[in-house]
C-alpha positions in Angstrom: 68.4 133.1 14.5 64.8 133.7 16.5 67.2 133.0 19.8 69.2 135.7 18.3 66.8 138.2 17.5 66.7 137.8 14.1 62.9 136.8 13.5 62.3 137.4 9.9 65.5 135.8 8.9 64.5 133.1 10.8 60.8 133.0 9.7 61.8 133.6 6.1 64.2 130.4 6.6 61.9 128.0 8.2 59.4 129.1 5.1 62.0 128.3 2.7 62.6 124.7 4.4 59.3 123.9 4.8 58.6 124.3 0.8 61.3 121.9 0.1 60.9 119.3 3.3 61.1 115.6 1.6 58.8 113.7 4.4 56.2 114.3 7.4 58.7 113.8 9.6 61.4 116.7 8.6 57.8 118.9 8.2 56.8 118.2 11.5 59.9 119.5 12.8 60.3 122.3 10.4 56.5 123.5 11.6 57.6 123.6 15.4 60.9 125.8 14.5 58.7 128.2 12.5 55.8 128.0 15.1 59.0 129.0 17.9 60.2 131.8 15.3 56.6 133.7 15.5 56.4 133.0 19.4 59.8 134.8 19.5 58.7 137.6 16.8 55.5 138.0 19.3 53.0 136.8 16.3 51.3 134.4 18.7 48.3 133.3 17.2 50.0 132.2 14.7 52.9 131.0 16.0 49.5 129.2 17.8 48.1 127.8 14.7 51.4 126.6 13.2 52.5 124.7 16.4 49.2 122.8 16.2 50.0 121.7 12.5 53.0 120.8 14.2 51.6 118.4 16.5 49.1 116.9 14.2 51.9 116.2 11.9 53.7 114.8 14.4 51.0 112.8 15.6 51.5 111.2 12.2 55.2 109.9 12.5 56.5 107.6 15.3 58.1 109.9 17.5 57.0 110.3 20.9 60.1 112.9 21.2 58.4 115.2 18.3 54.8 114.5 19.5 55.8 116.1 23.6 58.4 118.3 22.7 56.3 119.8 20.2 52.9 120.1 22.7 55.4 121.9 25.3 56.0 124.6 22.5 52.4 124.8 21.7 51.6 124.7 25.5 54.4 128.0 25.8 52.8 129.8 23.1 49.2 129.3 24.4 50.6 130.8 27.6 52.1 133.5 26.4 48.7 134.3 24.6 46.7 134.3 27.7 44.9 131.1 27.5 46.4 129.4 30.9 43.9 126.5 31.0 44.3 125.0 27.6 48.3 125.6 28.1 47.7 124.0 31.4 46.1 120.4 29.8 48.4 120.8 26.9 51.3 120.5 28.6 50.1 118.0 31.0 49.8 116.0 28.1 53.3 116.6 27.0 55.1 115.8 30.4 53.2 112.2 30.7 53.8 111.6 27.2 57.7 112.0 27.6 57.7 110.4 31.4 56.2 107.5 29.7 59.0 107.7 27.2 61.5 108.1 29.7 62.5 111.4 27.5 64.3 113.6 30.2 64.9 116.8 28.2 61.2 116.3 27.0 60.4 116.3 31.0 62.2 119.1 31.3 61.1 121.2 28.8 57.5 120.3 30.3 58.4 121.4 33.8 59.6 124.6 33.1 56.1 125.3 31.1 54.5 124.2 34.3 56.8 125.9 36.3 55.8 129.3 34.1 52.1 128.7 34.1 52.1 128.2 38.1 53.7 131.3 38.7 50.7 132.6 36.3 48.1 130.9 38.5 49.8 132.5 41.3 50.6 128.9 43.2 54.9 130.2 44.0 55.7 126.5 45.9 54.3 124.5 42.6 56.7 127.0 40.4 59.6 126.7 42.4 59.7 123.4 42.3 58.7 122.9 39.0 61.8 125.4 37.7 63.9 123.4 39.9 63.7 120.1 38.6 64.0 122.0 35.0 66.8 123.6 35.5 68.9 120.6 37.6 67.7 118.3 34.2 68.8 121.3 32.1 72.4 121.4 34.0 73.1 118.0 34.1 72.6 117.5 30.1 74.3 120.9 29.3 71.3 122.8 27.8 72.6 125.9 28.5 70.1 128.2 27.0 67.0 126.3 28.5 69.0 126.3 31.9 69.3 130.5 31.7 65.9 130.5 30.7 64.5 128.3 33.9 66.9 130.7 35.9 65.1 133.9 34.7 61.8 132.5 36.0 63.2 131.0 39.1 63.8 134.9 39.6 60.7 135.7 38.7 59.5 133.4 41.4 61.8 134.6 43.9 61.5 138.1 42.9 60.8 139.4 46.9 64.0 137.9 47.7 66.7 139.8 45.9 69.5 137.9 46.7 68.1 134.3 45.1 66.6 137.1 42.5 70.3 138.2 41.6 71.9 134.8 41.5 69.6 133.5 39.4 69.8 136.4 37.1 73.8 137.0 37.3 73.8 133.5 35.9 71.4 133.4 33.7 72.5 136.3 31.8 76.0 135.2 31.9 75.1 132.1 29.5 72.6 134.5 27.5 75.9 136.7 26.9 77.6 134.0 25.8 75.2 132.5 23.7 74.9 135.9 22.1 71.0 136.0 23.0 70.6 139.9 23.2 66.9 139.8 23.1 66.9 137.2 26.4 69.9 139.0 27.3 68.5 142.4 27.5 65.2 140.7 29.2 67.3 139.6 32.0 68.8 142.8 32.6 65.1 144.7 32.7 64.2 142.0 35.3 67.2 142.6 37.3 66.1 146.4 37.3 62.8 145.6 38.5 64.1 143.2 41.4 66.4 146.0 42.4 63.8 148.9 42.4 61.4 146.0 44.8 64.9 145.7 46.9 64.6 149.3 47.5 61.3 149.8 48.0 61.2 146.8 50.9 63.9 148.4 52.2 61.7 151.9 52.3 59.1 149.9 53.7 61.0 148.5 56.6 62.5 151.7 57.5 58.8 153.1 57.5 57.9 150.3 59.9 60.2 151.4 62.4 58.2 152.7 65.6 59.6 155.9 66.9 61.5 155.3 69.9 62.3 151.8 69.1 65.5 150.3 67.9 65.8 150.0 64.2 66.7 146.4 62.9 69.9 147.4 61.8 70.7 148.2 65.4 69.2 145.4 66.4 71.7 143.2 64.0 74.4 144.8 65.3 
């Protein structure tokens, strides 16, 4: 439903669950959904608090799965709230914990945190290849919505280049179209705007950066 668009719905659900969850372990995983429902509703601190209940719960039960997958959406949400150095150890954290568990979506899921909070930090090689492992993991499993999500930052990434920019994008709002994701799918289409109106505006640059009474690049292509 969050996916979707539909946060209260999906809030209100999650609520409803968690009042009748039988065990720590359903709880555990009933926190992180509603803790992903306010990240996508953009009610991040406490989508914040409720992922951390989420992880101490699932610090309780004997799941390593739970305990990384869970950190990564903590780690997101801390990201997406402005603290980049706590979201940084947190999800450093959850990618050992699910390398030492051999958990490859887990792994995943961590590097295309990683991959997010690099961009932040400004380090483009680090995010690249970050997104890249992600989304190869996220292809070869057939996690399609995590796969158009690692696409839409690989064009972040690659955001000066609009031709990687536009591949990444045409594919990753392809799945977002089929998955009917509007809110991810009208994302994707903003981005593409904005990697078109940079396209343009290198290309106003260049032209600028001709020298009178030299041959243009074009001309020199040709």
């Amino acid at each position: 439903l969050a996916m979707r668009g539909e946060d209260q719905r999906a809030i209100e659900s999650c609520e409803r669950a968690l009042g009748a969850s039988p065990d720590r372990f359903e709880t555990a995983f009933i926190l992180a959904c509603l803790g992903r429902a306010c990240a996508e509703a953009g009610m991040l601190e406490r989508a914040r608090a409720v992922l951390h209940e989420a992880v101490d719960v699932a610090d309780q039960v004997r799941s390593v799965q739970f305990r990384a997958w869970f950190r990564t959406m903590l780690g997101e949400a801390l990201l997406l709230n402005g603290d980049t150095a706590l979201a940084k150890a947190v999800i450093e954290t959850a990618l050992r914990m699910s390398t030492e568990a051999r958990f490859g979506l887990g792994i995943a899921l961590s590097r295309q945190v990683a991959g997010m909070i690099a961009l932040r930090e400004g380090d483009r090689m680090q995010a690249t290849r970050d997104l890249a492992d992600a989304a190869r993991v996220f292809a070869e499993i057939g996690a399609r919505f995590d796969l158009a999500r690692s696409r839409m930052e690989q064009a972040r990434v690659a955001q000066a280049d609009g031709a990687t920019a536009r591949a990444c994008l045409r594919e990753a709002c392809e799945i977002f179209a089929a998955l009917r994701a509007p809110r991810y799918l009208a994302a994707g289409k903003r981005l593409a705007e904005a990697v078109m109106e940079d396209s343009r505006s290198l290309a106003a640059t260049d032209d600028a950066c001709n020298v009178p009474g030299e041959p243009s690049r074009d001309a020199n292509r040709e």
